[in-house]
CHARMM internal coordinates of N, CA and C (Angstrom, degrees):
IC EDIT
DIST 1 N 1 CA 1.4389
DIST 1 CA 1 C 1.5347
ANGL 1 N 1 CA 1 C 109.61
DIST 1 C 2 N 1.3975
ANGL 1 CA 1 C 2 N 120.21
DIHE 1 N 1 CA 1 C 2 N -45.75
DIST 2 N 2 CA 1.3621
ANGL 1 C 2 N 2 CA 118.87
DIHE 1 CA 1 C 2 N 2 CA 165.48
DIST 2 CA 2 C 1.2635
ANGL 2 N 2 CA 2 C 131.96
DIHE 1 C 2 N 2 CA 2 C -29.89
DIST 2 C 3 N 1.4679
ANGL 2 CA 2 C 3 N 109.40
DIHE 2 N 2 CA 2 C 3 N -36.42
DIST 3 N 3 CA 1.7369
ANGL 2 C 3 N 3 CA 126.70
DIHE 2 CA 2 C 3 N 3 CA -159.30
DIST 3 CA 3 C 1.5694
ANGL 3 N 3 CA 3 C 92.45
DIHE 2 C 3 N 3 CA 3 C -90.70
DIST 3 C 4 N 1.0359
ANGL 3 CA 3 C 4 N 117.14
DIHE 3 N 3 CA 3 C 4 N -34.75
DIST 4 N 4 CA 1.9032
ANGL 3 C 4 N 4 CA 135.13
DIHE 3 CA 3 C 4 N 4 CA -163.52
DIST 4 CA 4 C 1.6298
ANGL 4 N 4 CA 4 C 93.46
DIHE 3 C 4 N 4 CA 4 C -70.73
DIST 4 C 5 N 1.5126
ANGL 4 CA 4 C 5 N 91.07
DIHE 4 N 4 CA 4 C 5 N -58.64
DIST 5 N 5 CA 2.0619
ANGL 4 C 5 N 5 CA 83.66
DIHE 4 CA 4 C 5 N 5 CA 168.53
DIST 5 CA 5 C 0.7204
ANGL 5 N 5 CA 5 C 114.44
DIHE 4 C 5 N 5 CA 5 C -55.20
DIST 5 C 6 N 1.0942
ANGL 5 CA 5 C 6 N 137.83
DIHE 5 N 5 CA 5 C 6 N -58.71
DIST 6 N 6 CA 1.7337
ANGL 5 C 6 N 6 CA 139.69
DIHE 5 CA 5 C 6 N 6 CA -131.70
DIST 6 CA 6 C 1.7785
ANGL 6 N 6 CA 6 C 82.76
DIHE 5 C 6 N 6 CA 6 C -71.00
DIST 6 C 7 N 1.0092
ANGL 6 CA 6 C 7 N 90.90
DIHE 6 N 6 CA 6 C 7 N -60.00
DIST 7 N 7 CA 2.0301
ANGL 6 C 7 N 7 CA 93.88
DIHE 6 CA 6 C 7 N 7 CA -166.54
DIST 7 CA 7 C 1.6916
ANGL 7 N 7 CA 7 C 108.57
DIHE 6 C 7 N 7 CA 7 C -48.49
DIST 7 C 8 N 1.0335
ANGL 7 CA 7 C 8 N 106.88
DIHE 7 N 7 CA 7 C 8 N -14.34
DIST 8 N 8 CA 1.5975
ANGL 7 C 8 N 8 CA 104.77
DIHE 7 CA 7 C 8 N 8 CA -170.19
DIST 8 CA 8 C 2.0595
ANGL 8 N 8 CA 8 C 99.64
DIHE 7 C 8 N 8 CA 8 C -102.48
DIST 8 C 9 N 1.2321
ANGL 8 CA 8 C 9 N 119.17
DIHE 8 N 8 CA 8 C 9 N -34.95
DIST 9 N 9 CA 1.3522
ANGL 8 C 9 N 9 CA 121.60
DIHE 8 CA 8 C 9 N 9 CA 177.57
DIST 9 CA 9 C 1.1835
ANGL 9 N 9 CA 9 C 104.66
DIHE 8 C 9 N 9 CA 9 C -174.74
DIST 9 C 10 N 1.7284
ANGL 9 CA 9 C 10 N 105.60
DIHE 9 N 9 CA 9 C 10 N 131.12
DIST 10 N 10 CA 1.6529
ANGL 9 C 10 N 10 CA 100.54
DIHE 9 CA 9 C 10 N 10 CA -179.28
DIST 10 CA 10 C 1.6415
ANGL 10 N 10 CA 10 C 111.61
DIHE 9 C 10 N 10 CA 10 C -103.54
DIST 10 C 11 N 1.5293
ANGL 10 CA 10 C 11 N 93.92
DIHE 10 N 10 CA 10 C 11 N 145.11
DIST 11 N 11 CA 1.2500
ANGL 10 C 11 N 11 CA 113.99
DIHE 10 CA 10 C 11 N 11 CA -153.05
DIST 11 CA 11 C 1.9784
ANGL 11 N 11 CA 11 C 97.33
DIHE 10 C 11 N 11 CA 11 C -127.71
DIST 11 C 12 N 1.2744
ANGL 11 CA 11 C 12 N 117.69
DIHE 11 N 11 CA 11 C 12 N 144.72
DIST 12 N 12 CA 1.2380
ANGL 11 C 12 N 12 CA 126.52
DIHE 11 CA 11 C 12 N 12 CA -172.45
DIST 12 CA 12 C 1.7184
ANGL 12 N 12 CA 12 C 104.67
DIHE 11 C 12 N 12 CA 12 C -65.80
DIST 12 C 13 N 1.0185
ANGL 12 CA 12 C 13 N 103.53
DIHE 12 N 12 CA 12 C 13 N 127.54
DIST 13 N 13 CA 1.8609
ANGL 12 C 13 N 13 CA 109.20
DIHE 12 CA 12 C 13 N 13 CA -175.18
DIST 13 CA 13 C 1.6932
ANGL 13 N 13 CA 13 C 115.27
DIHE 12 C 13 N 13 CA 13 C -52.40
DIST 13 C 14 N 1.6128
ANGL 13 CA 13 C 14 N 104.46
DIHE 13 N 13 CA 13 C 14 N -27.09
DIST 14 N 14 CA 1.6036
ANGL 13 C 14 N 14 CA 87.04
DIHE 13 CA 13 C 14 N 14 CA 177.26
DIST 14 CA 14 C 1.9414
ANGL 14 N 14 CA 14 C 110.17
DIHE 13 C 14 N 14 CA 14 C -97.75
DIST 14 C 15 N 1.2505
ANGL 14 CA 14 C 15 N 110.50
DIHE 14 N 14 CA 14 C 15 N 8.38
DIST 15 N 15 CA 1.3039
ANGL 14 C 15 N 15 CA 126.31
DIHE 14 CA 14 C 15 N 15 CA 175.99
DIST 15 CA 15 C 1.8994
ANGL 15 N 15 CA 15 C 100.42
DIHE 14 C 15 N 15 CA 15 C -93.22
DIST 15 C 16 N 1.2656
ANGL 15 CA 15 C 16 N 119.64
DIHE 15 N 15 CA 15 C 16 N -41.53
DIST 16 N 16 CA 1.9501
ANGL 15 C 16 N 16 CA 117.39
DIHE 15 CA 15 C 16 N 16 CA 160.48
DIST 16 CA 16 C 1.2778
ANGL 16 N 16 CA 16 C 100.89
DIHE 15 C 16 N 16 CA 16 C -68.25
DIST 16 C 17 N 1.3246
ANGL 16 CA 16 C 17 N 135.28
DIHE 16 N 16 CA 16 C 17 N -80.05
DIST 17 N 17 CA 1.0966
ANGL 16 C 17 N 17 CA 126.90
DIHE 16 CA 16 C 17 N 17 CA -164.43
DIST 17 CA 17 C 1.7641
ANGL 17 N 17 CA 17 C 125.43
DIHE 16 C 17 N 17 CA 17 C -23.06
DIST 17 C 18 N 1.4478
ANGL 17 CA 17 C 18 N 92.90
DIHE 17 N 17 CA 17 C 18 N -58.24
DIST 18 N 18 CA 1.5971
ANGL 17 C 18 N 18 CA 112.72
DIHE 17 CA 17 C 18 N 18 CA -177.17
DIST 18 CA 18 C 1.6980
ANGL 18 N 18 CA 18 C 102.83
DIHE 17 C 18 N 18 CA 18 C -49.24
DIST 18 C 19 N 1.5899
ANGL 18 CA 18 C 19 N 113.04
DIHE 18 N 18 CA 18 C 19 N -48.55
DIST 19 N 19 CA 1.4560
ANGL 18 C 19 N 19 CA 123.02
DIHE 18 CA 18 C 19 N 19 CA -154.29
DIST 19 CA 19 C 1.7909
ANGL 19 N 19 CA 19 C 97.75
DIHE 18 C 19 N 19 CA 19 C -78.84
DIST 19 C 20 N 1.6178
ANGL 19 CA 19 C 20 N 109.61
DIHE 19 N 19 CA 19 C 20 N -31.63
DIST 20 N 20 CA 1.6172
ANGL 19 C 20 N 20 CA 105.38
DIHE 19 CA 19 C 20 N 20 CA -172.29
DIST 20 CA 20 C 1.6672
ANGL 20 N 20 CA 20 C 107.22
DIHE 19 C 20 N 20 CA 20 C -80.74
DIST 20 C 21 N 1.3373
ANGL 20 CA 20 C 21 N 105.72
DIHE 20 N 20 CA 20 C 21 N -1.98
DIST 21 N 21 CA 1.4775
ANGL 20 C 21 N 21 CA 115.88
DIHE 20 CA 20 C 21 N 21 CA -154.08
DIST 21 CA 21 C 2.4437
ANGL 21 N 21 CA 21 C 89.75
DIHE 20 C 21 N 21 CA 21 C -75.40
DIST 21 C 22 N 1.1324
ANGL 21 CA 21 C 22 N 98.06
DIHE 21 N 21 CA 21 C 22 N -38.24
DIST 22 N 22 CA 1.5737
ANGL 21 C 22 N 22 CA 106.15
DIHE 21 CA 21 C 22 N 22 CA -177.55
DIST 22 CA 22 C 1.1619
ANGL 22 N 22 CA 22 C 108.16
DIHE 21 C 22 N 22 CA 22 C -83.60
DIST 22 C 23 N 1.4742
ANGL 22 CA 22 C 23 N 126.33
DIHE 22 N 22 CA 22 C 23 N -4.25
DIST 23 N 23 CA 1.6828
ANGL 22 C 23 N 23 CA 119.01
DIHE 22 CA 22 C 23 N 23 CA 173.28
DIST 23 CA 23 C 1.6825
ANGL 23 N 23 CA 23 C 97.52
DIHE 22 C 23 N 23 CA 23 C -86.87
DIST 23 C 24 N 1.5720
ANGL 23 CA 23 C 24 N 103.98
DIHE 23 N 23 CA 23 C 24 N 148.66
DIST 24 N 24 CA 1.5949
ANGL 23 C 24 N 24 CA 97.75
DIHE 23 CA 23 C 24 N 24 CA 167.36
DIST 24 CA 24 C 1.7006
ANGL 24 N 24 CA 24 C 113.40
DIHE 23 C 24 N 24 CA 24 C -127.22
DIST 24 C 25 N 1.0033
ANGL 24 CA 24 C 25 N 133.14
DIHE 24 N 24 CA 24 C 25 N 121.37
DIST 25 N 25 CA 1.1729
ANGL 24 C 25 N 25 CA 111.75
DIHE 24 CA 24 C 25 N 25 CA 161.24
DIST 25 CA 25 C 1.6495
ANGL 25 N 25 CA 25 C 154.31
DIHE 24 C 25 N 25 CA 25 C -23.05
DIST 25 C 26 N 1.1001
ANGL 25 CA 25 C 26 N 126.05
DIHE 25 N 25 CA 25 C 26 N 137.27
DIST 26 N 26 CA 1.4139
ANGL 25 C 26 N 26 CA 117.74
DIHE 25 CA 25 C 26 N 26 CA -168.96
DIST 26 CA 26 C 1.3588
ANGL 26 N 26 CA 26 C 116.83
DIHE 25 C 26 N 26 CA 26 C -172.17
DIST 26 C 27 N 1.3053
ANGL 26 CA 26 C 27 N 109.25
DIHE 26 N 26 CA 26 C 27 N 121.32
DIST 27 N 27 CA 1.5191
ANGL 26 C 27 N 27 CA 121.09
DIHE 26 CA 26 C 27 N 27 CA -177.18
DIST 27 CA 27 C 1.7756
ANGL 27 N 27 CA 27 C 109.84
DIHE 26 C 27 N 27 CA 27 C -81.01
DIST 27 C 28 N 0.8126
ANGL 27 CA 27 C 28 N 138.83
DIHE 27 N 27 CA 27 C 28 N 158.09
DIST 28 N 28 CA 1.6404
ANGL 27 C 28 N 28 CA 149.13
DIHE 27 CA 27 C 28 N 28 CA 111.91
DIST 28 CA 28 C 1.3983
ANGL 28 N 28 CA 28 C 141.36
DIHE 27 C 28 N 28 CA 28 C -117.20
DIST 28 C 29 N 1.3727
ANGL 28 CA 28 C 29 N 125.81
DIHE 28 N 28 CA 28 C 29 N 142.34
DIST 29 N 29 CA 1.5871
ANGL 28 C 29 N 29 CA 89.58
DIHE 28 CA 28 C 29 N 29 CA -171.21
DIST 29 CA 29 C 1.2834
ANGL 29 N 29 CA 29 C 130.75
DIHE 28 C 29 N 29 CA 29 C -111.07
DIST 29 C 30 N 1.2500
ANGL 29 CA 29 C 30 N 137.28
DIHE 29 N 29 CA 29 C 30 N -145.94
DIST 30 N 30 CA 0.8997
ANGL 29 C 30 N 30 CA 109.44
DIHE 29 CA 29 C 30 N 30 CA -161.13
DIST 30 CA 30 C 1.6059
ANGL 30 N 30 CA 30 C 140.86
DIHE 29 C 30 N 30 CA 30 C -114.53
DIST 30 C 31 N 1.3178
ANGL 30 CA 30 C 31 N 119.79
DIHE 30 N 30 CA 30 C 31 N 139.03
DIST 31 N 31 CA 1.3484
ANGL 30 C 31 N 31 CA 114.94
DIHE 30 CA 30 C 31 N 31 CA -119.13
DIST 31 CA 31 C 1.4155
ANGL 31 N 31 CA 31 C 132.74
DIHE 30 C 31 N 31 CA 31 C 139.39
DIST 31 C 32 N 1.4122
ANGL 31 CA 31 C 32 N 116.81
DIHE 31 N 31 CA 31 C 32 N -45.23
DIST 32 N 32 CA 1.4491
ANGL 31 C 32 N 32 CA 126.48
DIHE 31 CA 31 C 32 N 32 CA -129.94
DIST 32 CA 32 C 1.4933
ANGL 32 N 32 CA 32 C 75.22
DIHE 31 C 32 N 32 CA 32 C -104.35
DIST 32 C 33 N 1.6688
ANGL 32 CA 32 C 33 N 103.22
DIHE 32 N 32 CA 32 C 33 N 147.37
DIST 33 N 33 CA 1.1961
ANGL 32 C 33 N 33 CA 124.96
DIHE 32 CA 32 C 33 N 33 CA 168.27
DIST 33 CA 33 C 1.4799
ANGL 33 N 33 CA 33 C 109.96
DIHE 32 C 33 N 33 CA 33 C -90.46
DIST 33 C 34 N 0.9512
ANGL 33 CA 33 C 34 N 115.43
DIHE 33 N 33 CA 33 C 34 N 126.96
DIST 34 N 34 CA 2.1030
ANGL 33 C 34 N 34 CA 119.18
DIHE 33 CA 33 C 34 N 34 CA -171.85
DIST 34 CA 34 C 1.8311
ANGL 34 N 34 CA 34 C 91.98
DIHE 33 C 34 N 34 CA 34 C -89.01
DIST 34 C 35 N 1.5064
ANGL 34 CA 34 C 35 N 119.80
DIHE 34 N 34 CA 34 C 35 N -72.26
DIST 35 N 35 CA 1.2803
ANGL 34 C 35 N 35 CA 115.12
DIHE 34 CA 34 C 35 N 35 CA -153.19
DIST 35 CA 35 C 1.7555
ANGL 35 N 35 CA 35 C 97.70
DIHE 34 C 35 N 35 CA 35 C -111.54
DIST 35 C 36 N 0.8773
ANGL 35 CA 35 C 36 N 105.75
DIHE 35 N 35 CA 35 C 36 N 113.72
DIST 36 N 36 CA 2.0871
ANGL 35 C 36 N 36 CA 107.59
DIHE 35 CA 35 C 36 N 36 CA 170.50
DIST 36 CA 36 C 1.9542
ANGL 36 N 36 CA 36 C 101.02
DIHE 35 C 36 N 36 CA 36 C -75.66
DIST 36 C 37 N 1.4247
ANGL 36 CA 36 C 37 N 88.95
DIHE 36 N 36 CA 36 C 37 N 146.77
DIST 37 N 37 CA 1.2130
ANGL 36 C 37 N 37 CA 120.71
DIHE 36 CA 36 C 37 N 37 CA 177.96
DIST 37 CA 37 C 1.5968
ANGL 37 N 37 CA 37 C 96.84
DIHE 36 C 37 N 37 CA 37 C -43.39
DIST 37 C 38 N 1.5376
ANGL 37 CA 37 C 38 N 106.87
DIHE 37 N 37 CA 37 C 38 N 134.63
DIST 38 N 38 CA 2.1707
ANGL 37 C 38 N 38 CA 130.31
DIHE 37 CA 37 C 38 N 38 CA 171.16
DIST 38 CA 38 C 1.8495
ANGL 38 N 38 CA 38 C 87.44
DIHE 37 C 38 N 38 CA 38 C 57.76
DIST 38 C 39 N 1.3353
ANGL 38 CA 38 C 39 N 143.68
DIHE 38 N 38 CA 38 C 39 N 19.35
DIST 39 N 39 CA 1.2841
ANGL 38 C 39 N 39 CA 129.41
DIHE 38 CA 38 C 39 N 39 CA 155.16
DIST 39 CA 39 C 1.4588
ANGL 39 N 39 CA 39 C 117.84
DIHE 38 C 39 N 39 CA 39 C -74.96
DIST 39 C 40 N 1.1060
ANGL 39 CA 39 C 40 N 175.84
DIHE 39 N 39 CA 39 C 40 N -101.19
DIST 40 N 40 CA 1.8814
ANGL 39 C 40 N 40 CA 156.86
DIHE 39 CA 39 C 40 N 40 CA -88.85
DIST 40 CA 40 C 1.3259
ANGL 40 N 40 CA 40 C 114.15
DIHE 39 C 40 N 40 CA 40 C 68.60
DIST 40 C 41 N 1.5559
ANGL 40 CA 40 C 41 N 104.75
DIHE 40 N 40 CA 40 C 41 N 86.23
DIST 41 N 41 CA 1.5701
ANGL 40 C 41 N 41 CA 96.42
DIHE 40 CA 40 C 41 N 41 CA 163.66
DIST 41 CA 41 C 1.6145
ANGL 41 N 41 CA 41 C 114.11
DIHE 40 C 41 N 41 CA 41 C -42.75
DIST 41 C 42 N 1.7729
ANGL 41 CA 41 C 42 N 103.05
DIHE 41 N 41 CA 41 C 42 N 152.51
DIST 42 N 42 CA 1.2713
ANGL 41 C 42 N 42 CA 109.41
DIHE 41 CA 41 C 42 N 42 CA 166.89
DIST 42 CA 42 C 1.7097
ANGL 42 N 42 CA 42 C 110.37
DIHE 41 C 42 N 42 CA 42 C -125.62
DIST 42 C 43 N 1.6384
ANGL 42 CA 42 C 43 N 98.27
DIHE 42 N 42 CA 42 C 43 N 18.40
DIST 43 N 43 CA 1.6644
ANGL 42 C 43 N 43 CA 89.69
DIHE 42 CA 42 C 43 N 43 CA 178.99
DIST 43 CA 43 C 1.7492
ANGL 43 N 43 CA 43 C 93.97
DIHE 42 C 43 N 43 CA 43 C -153.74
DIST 43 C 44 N 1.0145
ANGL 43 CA 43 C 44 N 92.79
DIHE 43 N 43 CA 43 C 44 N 165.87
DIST 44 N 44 CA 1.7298
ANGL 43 C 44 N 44 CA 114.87
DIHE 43 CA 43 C 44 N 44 CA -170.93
DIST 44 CA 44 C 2.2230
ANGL 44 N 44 CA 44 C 94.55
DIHE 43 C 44 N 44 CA 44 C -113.11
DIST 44 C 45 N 1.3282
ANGL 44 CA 44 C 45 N 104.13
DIHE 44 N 44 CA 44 C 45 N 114.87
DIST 45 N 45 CA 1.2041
ANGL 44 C 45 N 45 CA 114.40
DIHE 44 CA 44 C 45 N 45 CA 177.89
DIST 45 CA 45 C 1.5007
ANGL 45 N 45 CA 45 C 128.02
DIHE 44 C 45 N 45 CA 45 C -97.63
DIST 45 C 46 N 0.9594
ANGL 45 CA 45 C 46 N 128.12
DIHE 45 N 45 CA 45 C 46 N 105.93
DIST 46 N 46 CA 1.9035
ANGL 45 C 46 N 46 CA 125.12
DIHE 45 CA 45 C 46 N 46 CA 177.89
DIST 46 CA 46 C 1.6984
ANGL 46 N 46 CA 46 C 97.20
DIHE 45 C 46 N 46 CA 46 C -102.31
DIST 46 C 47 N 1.3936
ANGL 46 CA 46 C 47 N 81.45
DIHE 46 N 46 CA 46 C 47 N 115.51
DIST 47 N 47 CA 1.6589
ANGL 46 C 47 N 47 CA 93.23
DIHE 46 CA 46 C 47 N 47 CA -176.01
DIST 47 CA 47 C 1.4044
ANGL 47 N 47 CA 47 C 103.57
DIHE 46 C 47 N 47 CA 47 C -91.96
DIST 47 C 48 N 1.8347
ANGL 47 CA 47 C 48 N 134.43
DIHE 47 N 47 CA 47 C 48 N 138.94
DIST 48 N 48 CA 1.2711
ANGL 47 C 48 N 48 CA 119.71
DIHE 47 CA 47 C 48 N 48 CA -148.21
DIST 48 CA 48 C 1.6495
ANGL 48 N 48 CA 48 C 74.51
DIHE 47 C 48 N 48 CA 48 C -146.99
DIST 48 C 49 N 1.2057
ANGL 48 CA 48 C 49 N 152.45
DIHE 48 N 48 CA 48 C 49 N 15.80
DIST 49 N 49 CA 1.2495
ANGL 48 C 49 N 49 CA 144.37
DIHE 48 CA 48 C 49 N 49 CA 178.86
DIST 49 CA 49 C 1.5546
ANGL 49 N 49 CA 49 C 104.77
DIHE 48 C 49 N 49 CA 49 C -145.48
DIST 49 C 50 N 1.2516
ANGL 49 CA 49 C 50 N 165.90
DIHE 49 N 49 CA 49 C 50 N 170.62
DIST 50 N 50 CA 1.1224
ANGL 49 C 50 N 50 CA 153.64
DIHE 49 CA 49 C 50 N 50 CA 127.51
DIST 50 CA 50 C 1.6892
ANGL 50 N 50 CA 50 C 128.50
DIHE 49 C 50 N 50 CA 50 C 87.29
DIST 50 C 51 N 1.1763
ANGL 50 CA 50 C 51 N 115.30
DIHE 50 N 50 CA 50 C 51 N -159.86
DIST 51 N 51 CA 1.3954
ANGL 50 C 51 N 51 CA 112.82
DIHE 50 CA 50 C 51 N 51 CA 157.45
DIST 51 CA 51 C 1.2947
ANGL 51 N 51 CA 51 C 132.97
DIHE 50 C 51 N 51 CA 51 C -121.52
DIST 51 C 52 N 1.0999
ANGL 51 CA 51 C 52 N 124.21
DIHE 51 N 51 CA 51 C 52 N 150.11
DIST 52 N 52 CA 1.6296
ANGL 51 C 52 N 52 CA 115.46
DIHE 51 CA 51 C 52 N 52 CA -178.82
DIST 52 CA 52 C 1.8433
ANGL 52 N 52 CA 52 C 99.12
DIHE 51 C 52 N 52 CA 52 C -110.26
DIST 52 C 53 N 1.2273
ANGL 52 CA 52 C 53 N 113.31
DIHE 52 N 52 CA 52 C 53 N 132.00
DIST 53 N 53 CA 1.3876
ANGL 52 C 53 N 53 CA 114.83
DIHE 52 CA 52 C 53 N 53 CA 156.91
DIST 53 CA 53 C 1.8307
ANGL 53 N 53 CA 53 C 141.13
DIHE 52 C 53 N 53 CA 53 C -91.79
DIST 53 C 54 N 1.3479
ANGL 53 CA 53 C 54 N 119.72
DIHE 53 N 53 CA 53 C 54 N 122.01
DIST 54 N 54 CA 1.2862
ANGL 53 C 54 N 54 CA 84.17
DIHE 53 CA 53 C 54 N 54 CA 174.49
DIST 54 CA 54 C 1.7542
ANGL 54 N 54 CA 54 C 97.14
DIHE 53 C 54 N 54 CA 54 C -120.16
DIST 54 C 55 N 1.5007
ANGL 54 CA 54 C 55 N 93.13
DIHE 54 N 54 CA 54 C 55 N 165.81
DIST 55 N 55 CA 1.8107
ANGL 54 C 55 N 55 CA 103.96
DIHE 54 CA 54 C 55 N 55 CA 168.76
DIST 55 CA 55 C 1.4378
ANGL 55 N 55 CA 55 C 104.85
DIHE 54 C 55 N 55 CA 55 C -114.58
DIST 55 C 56 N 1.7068
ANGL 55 CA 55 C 56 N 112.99
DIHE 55 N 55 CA 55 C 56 N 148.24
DIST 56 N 56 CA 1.4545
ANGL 55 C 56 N 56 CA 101.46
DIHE 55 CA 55 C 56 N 56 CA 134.19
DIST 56 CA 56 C 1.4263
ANGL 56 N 56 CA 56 C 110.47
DIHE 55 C 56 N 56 CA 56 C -145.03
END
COOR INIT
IC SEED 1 N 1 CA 1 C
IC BUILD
């Protein structure tokens, strides 16, 4: 994800560091429904393998 920034605007390494430091990793596989229908995400996702779908 670091490298993905950097290419989009460069930013001082202990100013990324700090900001990647609150992202956490997380798998699911594949398949898995993340948010059900009239629920409120509670997280912001950067998908770095695969695809993510959405409907509406």
């Amino acid at each position: 994800m670091k490298e993905f920034l950097s290419q989009i605007h460069a930013v001082e390494d202990s100013i990324l560091e700090e900001y990647l430091s609150f992202w956490t990793e997380h798998s699911v596989p594949k398949n898995t429904i993340m948010t059900c229908e009239g629920d409120t995400e509670q997280y912001m996702y950067f998908v770095l393998e695969g695809v993510q779908k959405s409907y509406y």
